[in-house]
C-alpha positions in Angstrom: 94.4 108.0 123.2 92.8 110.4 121.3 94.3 113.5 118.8 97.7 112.6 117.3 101.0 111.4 118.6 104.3 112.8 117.4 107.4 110.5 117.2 110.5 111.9 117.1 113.4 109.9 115.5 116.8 110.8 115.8 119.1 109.0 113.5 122.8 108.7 112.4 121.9 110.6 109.0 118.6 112.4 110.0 116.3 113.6 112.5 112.8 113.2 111.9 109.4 114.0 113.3 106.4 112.1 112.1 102.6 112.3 113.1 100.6 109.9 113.7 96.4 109.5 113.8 94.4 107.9 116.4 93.8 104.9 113.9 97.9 104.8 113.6 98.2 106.1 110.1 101.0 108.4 109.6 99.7 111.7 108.3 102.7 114.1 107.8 106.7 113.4 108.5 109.6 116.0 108.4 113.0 114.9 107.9 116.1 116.9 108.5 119.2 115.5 107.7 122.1 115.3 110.2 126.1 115.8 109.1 128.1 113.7 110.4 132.0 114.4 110.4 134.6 111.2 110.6 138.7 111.3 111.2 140.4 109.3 108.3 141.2 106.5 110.4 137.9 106.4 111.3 138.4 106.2 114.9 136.8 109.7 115.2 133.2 109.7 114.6 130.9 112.8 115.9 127.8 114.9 115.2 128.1 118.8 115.8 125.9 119.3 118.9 124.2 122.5 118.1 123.4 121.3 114.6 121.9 118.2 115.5 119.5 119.9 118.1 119.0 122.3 115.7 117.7 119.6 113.5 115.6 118.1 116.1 113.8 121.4 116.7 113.1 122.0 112.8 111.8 118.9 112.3 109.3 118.8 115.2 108.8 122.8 114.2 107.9 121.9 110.6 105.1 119.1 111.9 103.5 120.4 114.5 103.2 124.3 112.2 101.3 122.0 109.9 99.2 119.9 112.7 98.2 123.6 114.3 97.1 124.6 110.7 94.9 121.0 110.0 93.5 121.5 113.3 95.3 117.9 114.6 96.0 118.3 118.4 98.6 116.9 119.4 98.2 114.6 122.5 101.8 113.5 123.3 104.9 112.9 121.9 108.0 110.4 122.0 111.5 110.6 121.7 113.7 107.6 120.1 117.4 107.9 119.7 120.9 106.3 118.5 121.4 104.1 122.1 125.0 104.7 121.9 125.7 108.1 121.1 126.9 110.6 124.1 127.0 114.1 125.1 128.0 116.9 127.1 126.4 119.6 128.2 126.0 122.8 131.0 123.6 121.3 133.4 121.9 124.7 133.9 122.0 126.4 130.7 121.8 123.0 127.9 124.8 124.4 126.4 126.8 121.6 124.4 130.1 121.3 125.9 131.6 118.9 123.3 130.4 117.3 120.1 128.3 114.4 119.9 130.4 111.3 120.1 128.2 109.0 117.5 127.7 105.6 119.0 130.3 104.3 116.1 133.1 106.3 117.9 136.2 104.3 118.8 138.5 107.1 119.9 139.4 105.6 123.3 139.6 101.9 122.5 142.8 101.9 123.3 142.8 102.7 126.8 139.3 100.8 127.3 141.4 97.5 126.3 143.5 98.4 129.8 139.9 97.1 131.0 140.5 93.4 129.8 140.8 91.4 132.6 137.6 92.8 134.0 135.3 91.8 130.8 133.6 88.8 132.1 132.6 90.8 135.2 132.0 93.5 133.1 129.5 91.4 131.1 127.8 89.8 133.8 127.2 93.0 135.5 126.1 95.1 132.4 124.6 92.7 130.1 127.4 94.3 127.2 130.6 93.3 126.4 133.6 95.2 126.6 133.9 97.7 124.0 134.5 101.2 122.8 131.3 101.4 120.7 130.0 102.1 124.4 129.3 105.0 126.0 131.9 104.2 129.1 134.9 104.8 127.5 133.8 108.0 125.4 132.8 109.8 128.3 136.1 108.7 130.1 137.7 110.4 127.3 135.7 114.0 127.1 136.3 114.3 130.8 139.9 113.8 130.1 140.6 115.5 127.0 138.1 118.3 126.4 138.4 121.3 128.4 135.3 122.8 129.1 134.3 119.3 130.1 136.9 119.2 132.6 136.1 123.0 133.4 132.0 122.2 134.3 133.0 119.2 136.4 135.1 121.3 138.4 132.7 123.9 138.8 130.0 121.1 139.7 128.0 122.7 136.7 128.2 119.5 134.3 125.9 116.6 132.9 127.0 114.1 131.0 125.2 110.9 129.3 123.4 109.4 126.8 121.9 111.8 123.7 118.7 111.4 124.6 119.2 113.2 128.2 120.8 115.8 126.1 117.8 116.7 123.5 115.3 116.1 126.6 117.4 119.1 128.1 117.5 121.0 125.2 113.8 120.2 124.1 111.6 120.5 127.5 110.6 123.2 129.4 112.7 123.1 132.7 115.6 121.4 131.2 114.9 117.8 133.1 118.3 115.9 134.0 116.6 112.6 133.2 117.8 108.9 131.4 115.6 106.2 129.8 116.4 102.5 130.7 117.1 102.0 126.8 120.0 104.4 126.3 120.9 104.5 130.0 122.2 100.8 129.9 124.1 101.4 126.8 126.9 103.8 128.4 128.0 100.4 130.1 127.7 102.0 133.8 124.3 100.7 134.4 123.4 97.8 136.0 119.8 96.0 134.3 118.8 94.1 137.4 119.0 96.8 139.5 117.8 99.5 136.9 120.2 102.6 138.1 123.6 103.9 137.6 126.3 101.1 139.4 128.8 102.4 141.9 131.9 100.4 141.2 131.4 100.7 137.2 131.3 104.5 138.0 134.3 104.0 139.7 135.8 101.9 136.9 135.3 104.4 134.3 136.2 107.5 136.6 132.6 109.4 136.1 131.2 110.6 139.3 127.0 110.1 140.0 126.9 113.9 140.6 127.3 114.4 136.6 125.1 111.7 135.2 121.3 111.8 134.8 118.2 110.8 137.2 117.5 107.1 136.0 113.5 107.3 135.4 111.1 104.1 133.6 110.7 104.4 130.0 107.5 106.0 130.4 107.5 108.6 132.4 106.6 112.6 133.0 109.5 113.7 131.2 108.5 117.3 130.2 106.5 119.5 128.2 107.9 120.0 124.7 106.8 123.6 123.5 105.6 122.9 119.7 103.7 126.0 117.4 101.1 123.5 118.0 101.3 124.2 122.2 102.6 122.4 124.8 102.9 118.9 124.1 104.1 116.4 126.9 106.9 114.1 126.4 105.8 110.7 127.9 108.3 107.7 126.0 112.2 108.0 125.7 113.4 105.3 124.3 116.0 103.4 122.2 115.9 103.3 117.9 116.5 99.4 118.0 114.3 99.3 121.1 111.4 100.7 120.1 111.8 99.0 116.9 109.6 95.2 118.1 106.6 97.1 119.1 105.9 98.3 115.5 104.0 94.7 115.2 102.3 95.1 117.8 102.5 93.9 121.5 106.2 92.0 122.5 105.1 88.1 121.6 107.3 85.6 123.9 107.4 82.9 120.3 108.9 85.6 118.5 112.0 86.9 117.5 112.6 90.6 115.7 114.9 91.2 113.0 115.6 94.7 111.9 118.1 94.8 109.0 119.5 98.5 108.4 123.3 99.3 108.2 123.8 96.6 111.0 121.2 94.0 111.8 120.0 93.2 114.9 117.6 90.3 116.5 116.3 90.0 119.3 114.3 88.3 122.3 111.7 89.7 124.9 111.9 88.5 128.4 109.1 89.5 131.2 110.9 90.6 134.6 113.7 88.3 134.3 117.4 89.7 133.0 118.6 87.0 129.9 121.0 84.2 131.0 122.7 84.7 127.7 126.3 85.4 127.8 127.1 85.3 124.4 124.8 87.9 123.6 123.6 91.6 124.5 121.1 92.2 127.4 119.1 95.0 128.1 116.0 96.6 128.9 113.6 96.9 126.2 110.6 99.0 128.2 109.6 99.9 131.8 106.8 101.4 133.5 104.5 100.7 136.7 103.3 97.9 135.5 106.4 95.6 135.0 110.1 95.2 132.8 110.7 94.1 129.3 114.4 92.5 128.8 115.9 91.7 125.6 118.2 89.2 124.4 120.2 90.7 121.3 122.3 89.8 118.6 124.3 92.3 116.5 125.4 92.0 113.1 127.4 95.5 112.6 128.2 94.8 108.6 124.4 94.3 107.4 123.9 97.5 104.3 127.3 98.7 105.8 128.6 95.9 104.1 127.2 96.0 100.6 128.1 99.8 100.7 131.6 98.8 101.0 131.4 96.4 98.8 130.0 98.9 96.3 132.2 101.2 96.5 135.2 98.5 96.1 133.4 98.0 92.8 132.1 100.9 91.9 128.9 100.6 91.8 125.9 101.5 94.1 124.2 99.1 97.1 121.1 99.8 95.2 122.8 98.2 92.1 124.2 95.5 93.4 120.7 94.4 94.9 119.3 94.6 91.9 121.3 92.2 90.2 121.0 89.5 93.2 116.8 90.4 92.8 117.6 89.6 89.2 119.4 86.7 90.1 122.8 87.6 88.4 124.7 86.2 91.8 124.1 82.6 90.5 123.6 79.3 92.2 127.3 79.2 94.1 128.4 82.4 94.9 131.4 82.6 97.0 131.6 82.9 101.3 131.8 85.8 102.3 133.7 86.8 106.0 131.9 89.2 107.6 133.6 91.6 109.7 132.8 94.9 108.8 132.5 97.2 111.4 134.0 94.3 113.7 132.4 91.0 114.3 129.3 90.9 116.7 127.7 88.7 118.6 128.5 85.7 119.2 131.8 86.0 118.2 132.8 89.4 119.2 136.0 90.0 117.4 136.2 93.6 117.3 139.1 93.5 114.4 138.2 90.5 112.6 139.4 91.3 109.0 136.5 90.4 106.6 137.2 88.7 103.4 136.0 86.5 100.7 136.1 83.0 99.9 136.5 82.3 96.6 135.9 83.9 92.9 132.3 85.6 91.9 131.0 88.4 90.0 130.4 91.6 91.6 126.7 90.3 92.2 128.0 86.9 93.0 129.7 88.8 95.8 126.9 91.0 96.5 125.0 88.0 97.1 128.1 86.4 99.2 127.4 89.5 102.1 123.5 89.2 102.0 124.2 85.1 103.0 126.6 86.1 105.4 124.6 88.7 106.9 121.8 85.6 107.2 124.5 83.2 108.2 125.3 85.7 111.2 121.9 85.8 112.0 121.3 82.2 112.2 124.3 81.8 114.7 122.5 84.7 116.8 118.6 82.8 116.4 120.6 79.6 118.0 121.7 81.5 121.3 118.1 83.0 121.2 116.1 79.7 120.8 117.4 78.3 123.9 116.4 81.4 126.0 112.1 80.4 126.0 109.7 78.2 124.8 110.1 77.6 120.6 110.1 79.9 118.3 107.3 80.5 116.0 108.4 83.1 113.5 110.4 86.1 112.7 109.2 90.0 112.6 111.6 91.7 110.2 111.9 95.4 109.6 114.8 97.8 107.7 115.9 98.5 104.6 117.2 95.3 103.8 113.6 93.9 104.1 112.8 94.8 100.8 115.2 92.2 99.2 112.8 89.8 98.5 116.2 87.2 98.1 117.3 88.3 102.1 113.9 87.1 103.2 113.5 84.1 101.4 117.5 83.0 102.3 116.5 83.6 106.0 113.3 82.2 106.1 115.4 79.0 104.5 118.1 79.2 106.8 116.1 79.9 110.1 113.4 77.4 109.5 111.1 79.6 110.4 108.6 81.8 108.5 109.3 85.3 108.0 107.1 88.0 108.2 107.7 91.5 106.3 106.2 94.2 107.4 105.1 96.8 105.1 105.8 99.8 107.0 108.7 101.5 106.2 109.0 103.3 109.7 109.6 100.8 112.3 111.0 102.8 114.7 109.2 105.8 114.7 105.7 103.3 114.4 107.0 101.7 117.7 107.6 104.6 119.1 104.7 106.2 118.2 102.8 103.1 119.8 104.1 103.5 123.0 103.1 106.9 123.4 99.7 105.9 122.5 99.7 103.6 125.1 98.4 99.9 125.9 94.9 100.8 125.9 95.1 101.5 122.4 94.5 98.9 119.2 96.3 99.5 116.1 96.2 97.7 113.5 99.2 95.5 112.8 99.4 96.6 109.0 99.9 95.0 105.5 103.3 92.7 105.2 104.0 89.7 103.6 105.2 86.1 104.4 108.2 83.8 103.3 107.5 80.1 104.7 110.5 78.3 105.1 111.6 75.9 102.1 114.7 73.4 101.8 117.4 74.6 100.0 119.9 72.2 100.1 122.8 74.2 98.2 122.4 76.8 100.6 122.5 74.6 103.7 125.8 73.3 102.9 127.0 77.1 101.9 126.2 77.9 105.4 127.9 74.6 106.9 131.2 75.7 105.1 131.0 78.9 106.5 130.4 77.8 109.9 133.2 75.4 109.7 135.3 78.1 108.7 134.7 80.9 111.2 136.6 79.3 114.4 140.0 79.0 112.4 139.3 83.1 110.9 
């Protein structure tokens, strides 16, 4: 593709355009950042809608005013989202209806655990376990609890659904109705096999079709997105998490992705065959003509989550405490540390598992107590995966957390597997920005670096104790 392609990222604390060459070199970024407002209990967890298409709109402003100055033209662009998060809005005039529940909203769970007895069937259908972090039981709750929610229903004028389909409303000319496989899937009334909305979880939830968005591929002719640079089409929605694998490059089948941020996720592609993995997540990855990507996925919610809390219990920074475990302040036996900030993930799923340490440290020692556990978590989560395809060959690992040099060594250790960094700081937009480009074209996979597993003994028998302790937590 030649000319430039525009990725637009829309995260938890910012919303971000950036621009990228025909050579895949990122040559301006904008970053807005995004408010988000949280009840005490911290049940409660939303964006103001307005605001946060508001910041969308500056951000993509700001880049393409520049681009239209520098003579780039702007071929296409890409949208990437928080999977999770949901809206409401006036199907004919994109008016917000309700705030923007944040994917870490738990406001409902309370009725959703009504739903118990159906969670096997629930998994097998949806690839997701039963939980509130899902879209299903937010948008049960706005069309019970918010009135000009209720009010649109009624007066057949309301769409409902994942944040993407809201800013492709807002964004594109003609205000398309549409959903991406990516965020589609995660409001947990999608089937993957079939790739479209599924009748009886509709009727589970109590969401009617008539409100939810056209399911389309991940690429697709979403829109035109008007820019001071002109018309740009929109021709990739997708997923944060899910667009984060094809920053390296085409999906490999001996790899597995890490990508470390406030939770940590890793995951497994799949060609055209839904993952036989029950104690994990399963979704689509990418669609088009040609085929469907699946992905196996394990979640770690408490990844820099963790270390901020434990910060802030010590009264320090995350950045602090880092740099005491780089300086190697945590020691050589630092104590276990319980991991269930945010609730336990995958494989466990314990959504109110109360985290907690094991035994006496430093502040560092602690600090480097939650980066083992996080790499503890994800060794539990690489032994579901290995078992899902032929042997794995090495890890791809992206985030913030990637630039502790002591995470990467510990999971190289633990996972027996090398590890390769990537230098590129903007993994999701990159893989975004690579799918708008297209198959056809051959960017370079970038600078990074490479731990190569080593035995560590001590460490092994860390990880033993905390594995024997887990099942009686």
């Amino acid at each position: 593709m030649s000319g430039h392609v525009l990725a637009i990222d829309q995260g938890g604390h910012a919303s971000r355009a950036l621009l990228f060459d025909a050579a895949g070199r990122v040559v301006d970024l904008e970053s807005v950042p995004v408010a988000t407002d949280r009840s005490a209990d911290g049940l409660r967890v939303e964006h103001d809608a307005e605001a946060l298409v508001a910041s969308v709109r500056n951000a993509v402003d700001a880049v393409a005013t520049r681009a239209a100055a520098a003579r780039r033209p702007i071929t296409a662009a890409g949208l990437a989202t928080q999977r999770s998060s949901i809206a409401c809005w006036h199907r004919g005039t994109g008016a917000a209806l309700a705030p923007i529940l944040s994917w870490q909203d738990r406001r409902h769970a309370a009725w959703l655990r009504g739903l118990e007895p159906r969670r096997d069937w629930l998994r097998a259908r949806t690839g997701l376990v039963l939980s509130p972090h899902y879209g299903a039981s937010k948008l049960r709750w706005c069309l019970e609890e918010v009135p000009a929610v209720r009010a649109a229903a009624e007066a057949n004028t309301l769409a409902m659904g994942p944040l993407a389909s809201f800013l492709l409303a807002r964004l594109l000319d003609g205000r398309p109705c549409l959903a991406d496989p990516a965020n589609a899937s995660r409001t947990q009334r999608w089937d993957p096999a079939r790739r479209d909305w599924d009748e009886e979880l509709l009727a589970l939830f109590g969401v009617p079709r008539r409100v939810l968005p056209a399911c389309v591929d991940s690429r697709h002719d979403f829109g035109v997105l008007a820019t001071p640079a002109g018309a740009v089409p929109l021709v990739v929605t997708t997923g944060d998490q899910s667009a984060v694998p094809f920053a390296a490059g085409p999906l490999d089948p001996v790899a597995a992705y890490v990508n470390a941020g406030t939770g940590a996720f890793v995951q497994r592609a799949l060609r055209d065959r839904v993952p036989a993995a029950p104690r994990l997540l399963a979704s689509v990855v990418w669609s088009d003509a040609q085929g469907v990507d699946y992905l196996a996925e394990g979640t770690v919610n408490g990844a820099a989550a963790a270390l901020d809390g434990l910060a802030t219990r010590e009264g320090s920074t995350a950045a602090a405490l880092l740099a005491a475990v780089e300086a190697g302040a945590g020691g050589a036996d630092p104590p276990l540390f319980l991991n269930g900030v945010a609730g336990l993930g995958s494989p466990f799923w314990v959504s109110d598992f109360p985290s907690r340490f094991v035994g006496e440290g430093t502040p560092a020692a602690r600090a480097l107590a939650v980066i083992e556990s996080i790499v503890f978590l994800l060794r539990v989560n690489l032994d579901e995966l290995r078992a899902l395809g032929p042997p794995l060959e090495r890890l791809v690992l992206t985030g913030g957390l990637a630039a502790s040099a002591t995470f990467c060594r510990r999971l190289a250790d633990l996972a027996g597997l090398p590890v390769w960094r990537s230098a590129e700081t903007e993994a999701t937009a990159r893989g975004l920005a690579r799918l708008v480009a297209g198959p056809a074209v051959h960017w370079e996979a970038g600078a990074g670096e490479t731990w190569h597993p080593r035995p560590d003994p001590a460490f092994t028998r860390r990880f033993e104790r905390w594995r024997a302790l887990m099942p009686a937590a």
